[in-house]
N, C-alpha and C positions, 0 to 999 in steps of 0.2 A: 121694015117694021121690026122692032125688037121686043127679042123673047123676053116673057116676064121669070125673074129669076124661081130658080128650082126652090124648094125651100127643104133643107137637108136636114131630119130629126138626128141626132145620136143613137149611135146603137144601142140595141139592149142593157149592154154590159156597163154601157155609160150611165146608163137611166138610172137604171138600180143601182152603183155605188154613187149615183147623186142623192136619190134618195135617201141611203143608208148613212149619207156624210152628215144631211140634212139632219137627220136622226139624231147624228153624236152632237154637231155643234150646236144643236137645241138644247141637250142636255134630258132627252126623251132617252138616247142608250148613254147609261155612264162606264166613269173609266174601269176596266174589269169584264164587264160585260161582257155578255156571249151573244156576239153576232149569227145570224138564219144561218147554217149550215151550207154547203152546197146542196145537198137534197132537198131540204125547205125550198132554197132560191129554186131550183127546178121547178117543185110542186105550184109555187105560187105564182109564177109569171111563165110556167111553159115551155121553158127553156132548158138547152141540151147542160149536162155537165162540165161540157169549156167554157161555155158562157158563163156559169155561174163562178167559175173559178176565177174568169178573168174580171169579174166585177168585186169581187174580194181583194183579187189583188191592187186595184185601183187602190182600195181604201191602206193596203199593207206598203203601197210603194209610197204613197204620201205620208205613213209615220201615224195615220188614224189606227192601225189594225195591229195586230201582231198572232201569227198564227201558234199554237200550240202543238206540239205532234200529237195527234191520238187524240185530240181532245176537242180542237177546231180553233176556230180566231172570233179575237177577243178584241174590244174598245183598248186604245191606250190612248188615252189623252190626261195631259198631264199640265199643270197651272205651272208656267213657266217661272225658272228662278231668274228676277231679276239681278241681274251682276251687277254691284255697282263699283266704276273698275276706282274711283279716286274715296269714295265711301269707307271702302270694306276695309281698304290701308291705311287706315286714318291712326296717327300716334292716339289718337284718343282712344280708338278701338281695342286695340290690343295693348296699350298703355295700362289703361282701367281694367285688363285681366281679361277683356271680352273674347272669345274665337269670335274669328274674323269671319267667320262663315253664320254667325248670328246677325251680320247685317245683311246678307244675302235671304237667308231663312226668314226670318220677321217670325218668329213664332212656330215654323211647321219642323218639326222633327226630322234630325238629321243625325246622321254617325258615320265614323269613321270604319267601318266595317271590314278591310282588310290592311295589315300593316306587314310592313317589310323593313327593316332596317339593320343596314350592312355598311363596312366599311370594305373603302375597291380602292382600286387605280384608275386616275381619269382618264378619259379618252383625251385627245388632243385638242380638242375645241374648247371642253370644260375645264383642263388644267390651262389652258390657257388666259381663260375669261376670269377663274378663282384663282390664278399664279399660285397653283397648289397640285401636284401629281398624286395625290391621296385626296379620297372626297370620302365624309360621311352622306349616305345615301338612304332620303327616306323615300319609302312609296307607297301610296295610300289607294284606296279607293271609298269616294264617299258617294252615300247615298241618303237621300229625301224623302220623306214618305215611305219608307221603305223599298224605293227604287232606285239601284244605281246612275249615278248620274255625274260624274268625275272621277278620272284618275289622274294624280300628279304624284309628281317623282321629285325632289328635291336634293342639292347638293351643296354639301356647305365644306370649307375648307377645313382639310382631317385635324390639323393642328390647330384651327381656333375653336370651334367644339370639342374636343377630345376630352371627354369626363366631363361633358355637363350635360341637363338632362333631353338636349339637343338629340342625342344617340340613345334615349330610350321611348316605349312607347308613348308613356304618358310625358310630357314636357311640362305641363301646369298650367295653370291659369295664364293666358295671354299666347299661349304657343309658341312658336319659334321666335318671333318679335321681341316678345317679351325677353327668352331668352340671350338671345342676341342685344339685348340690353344688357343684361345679367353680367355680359360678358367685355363690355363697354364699347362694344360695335353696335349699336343700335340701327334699323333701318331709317336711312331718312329720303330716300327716294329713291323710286321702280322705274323702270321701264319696262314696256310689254308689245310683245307684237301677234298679232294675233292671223294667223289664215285656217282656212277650212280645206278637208282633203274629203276623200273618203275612207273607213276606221279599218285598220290590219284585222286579219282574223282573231290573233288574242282580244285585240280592245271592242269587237263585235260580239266574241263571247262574255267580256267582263261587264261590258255595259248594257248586256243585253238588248244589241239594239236589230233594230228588224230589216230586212234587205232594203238597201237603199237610203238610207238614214249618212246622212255626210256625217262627220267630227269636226269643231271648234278645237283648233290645237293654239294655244297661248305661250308660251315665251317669256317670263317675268326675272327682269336679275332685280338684286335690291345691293344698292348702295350705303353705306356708311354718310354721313357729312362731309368726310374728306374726300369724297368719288371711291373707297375702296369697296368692290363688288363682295360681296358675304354670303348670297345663295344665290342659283340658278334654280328657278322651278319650270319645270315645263309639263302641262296640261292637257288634258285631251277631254272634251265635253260633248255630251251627245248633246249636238245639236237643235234636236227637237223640244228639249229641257229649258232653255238658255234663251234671256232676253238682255245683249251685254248694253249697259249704260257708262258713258262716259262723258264727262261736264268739261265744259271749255271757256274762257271767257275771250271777248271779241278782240 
């Protein structure tokens, strides 16, 4: 005669950041939000202080939470940017003056919020790929909403930028593209390779992301007509942000 199966509830700590998850993807707690406390969670369901910690942490390892020091954890859910990878490159985009990061945004407020721009000496891979041992070197961090959410580094070869407005902050309407027209290299076709890791301590702190949160690192050279390589950018995207789109035909 066979036993009838056991039937196993979730523990505690599971219930309650199911319910709490419930909560955000409703749109009953939004993004900001100040999630029950550990004290509350005790008060309310009975439960010791590990439990209430580790039902929190449920919601902060899956990218719903983000804890504050001193202050508690908070909702972060955020309306993903969709990428679109053959879109956003489009000669019409940056042809017509547009940043290319306005096909991406559709409307939601974004900037450029930290800048670096230096000339070095390449390493051996990038002087190799730009057949240039000097690179002009930008490196940005852009963020959405007010939340970071990209950092890219860009390398262009030192002698075909060198005095134009490529090496300074502002480049002008249409951005590097555009420039790189300017200068009669125009891009006319990328390639990109994209994997996912998990983010170094620098890019966890710049991108503020919360333990456990992987990084989108992309890969992009851009061509001339004639196959000559003109930038290397390479990217790092919290992952939690990012919906990448890319169009094929059969």
């Amino acid at each position: 005669m066979s036993e009838s199966p056991v039937s196993q509830e979730p523990p505690i700590y599971r219930r309650i950041a199911d319910s709490l998850r419930a909560r955000i993807l409703s749109g009953e707690l939004r993004d900001g939000d100040r999630l029950p406390g550990e004290n509350a969670l005790m008060a309310d369901h009975g439960i010791a202080r590990a439990t209430a910690r580790q039902a929190l942490a449920v919601l902060i390892n899956e990218g719903l939470a983000v804890p504050k020091r001193g202050s508690g954890v908070y909702v972060r859910q955020f309306k993903p940017i969709r990428r679109h990878g053959s879109r956003r490159l489009s000669r019409e985009q940056w042809g017509q003056g547009r940043a290319i990061w306005e096909a991406d945004t559709r409307g939601r407020p974004f900037e450029v919020d930290e800048v670096q721009i230096v000339r070095e000496r390449a390493d051996e891979d990038t002087a190799r790929l730009l057949d240039s041992a000097e690179v002009w070197v930008r490196r940005r961090r852009y963020s959405v909403d007010a939340r970071p959410v990209q950092l890219a580094t860009s390398f262009f070869p030192a002698d075909l930028v060198e005095g134009s407005a490529i090496t300074l902050a502002d480049t002008g309407a249409g951005g590097v593209y555009a420039r790189l027209r300017d200068l009669g290299r125009p891009p006319a076709h990328f390639t990109e390779e994209v994997r996912v890791r998990m983010p170094q301590p620098r890019e966890s702190t710049m991108l503020s992301l919360p333990a456990g949160t992987p990084v989108i690192v992309i890969a992009r050279v851009a061509y001339t007509s004639g196959g000559l390589p003109v930038e290397l950018n390479e990217m790092v995207l919290d992952s939690a942000s990012y919906v990448l789109q890319y169009d094929f035909d059969a």
